[in-house]
C-alpha positions as CSV (number, residue, x, y, z in Angstrom):
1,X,-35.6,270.4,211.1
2,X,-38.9,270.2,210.6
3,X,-40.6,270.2,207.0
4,X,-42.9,272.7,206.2
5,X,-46.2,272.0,204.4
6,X,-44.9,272.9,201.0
7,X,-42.1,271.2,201.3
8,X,-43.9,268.1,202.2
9,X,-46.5,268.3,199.7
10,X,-43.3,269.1,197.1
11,X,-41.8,265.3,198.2
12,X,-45.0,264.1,197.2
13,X,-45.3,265.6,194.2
14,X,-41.6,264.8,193.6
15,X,-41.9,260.9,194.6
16,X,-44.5,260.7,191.6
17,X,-41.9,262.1,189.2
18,X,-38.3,260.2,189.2
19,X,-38.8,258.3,186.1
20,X,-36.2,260.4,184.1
21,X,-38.1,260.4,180.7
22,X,-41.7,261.8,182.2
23,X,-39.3,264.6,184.1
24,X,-37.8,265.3,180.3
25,X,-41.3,265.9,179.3
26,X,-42.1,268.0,182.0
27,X,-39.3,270.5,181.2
28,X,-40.7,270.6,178.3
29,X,-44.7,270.6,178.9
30,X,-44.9,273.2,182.1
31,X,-43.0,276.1,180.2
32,X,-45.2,275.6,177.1
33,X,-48.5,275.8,178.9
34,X,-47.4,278.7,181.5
35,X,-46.1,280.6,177.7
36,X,-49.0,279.6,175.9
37,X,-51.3,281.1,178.5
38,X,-48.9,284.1,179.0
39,X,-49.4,285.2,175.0
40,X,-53.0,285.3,175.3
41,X,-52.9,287.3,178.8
42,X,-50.3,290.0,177.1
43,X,-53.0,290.9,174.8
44,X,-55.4,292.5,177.6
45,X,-53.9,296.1,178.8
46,X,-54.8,297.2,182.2
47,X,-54.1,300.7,183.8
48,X,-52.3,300.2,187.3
49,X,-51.1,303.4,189.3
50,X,-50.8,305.5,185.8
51,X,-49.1,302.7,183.8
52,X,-50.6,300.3,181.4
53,X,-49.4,296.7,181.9
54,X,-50.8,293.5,180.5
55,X,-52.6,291.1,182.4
56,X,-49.4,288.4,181.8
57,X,-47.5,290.7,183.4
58,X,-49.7,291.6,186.4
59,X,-50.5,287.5,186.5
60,X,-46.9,286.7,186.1
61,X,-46.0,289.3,189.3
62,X,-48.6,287.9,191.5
63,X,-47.8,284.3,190.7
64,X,-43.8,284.8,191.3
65,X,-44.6,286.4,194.7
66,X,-46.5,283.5,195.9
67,X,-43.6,281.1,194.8
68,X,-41.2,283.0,196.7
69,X,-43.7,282.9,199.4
70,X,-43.8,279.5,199.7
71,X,-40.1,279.4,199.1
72,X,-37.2,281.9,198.3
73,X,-35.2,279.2,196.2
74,X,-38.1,278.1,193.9
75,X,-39.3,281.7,194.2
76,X,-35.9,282.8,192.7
77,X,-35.8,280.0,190.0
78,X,-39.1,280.9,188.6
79,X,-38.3,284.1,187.8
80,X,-36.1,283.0,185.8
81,X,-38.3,280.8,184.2
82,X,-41.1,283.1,184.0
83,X,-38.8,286.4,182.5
84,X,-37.8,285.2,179.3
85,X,-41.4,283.4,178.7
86,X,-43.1,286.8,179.8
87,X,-40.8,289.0,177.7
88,X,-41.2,286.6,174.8
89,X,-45.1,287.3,175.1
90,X,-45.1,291.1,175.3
91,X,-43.3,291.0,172.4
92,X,-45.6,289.1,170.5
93,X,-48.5,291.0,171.7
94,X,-46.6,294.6,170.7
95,X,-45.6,293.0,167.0
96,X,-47.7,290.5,166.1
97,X,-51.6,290.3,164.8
98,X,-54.5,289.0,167.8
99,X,-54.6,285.7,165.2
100,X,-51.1,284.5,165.4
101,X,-51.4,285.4,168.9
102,X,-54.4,282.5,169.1
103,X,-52.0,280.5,166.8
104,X,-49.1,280.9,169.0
105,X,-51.2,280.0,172.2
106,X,-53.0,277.3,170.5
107,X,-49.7,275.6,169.0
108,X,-48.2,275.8,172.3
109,X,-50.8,274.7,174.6
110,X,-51.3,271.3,172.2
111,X,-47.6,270.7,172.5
112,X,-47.8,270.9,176.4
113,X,-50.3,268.8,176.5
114,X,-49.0,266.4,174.3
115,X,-45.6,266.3,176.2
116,X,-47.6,266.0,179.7
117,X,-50.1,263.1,178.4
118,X,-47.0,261.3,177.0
119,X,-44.8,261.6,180.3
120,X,-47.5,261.2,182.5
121,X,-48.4,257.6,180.3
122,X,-44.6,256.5,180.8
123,X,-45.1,256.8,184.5
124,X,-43.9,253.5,185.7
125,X,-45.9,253.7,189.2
126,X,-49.6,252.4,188.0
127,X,-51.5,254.9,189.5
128,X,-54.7,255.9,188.7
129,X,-55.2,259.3,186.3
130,X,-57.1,261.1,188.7
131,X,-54.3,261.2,191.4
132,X,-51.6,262.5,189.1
133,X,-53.7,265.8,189.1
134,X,-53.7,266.3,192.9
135,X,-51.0,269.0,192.6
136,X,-51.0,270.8,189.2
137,X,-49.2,273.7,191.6
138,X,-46.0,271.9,192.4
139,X,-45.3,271.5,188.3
140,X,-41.6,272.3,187.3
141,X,-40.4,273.0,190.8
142,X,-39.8,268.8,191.8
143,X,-36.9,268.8,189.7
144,X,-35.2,271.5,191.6
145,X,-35.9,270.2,195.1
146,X,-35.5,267.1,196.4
147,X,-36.9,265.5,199.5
């Protein structure tokens, strides 16, 4: 069987990651910055087809449909990922003030970034920064699929 594009450029991504304590950190890192941007994005209200729905959740819809696209088992898995982060933020955006909503998204996108720059400095391969970047898009998904 042959492998498709994503699921070659997934091994890829994957090969970079088997060094068990930068995978911790990734667990860890992707949710936080995929919730930090998701509490700033429930703020913004948009009419669609008579309803009013946040821009997380319109951003959230569109971004699950092209993981299932690529693939119906990492498709599946993100949603239920994505549901509890995405609920979590329209909550906050309902109940709490537009400052602890910057709080929120600041506090959690510093921890992300702190838990990527830490795994991605215990990688063991030696590569260079700039190719670690090469496929933000792959993210939690490596840990679920393997080659």
């Amino acid at each position: 069987m042959e492998k498709t594009f994503f699921a070659h450029q997934l091994a890829i991504y994957a090969s970079y990651h088997r060094d068990a304590r930068n995978r911790a950190t990734h667990f860890i890192g992707i949710p936080a910055i995929m919730f930090s941007v998701l509490v700033v994005l429930a703020l913004w209200r948009l009419p669609v087809a008579g309803l009013e729905l946040s821009a997380a959740a319109i951003g959230a819809a569109l971004g699950l449909l092209g993981w299932i696209a690529l693939d119906r088992t990492i498709g599946t898995a993100m949603i239920v990922l994505v549901m509890p982060l995405l609920i979590l933020a329209e909550w906050i955006a309902r109940h709490a003030s537009v400052s602890t909503h910057g709080s929120c998204s600041r506090f959690f996108s510093s921890a992300a970034g702190f838990f990527q720059l830490i795994g991605h400095c215990v990688k063991a391969a030696g590569r260079p920064w700039s190719t670690m970047y090469s496929r933000p898009l792959l993210g939690r998904c490596s840990s679920w699929r393997k080659r």
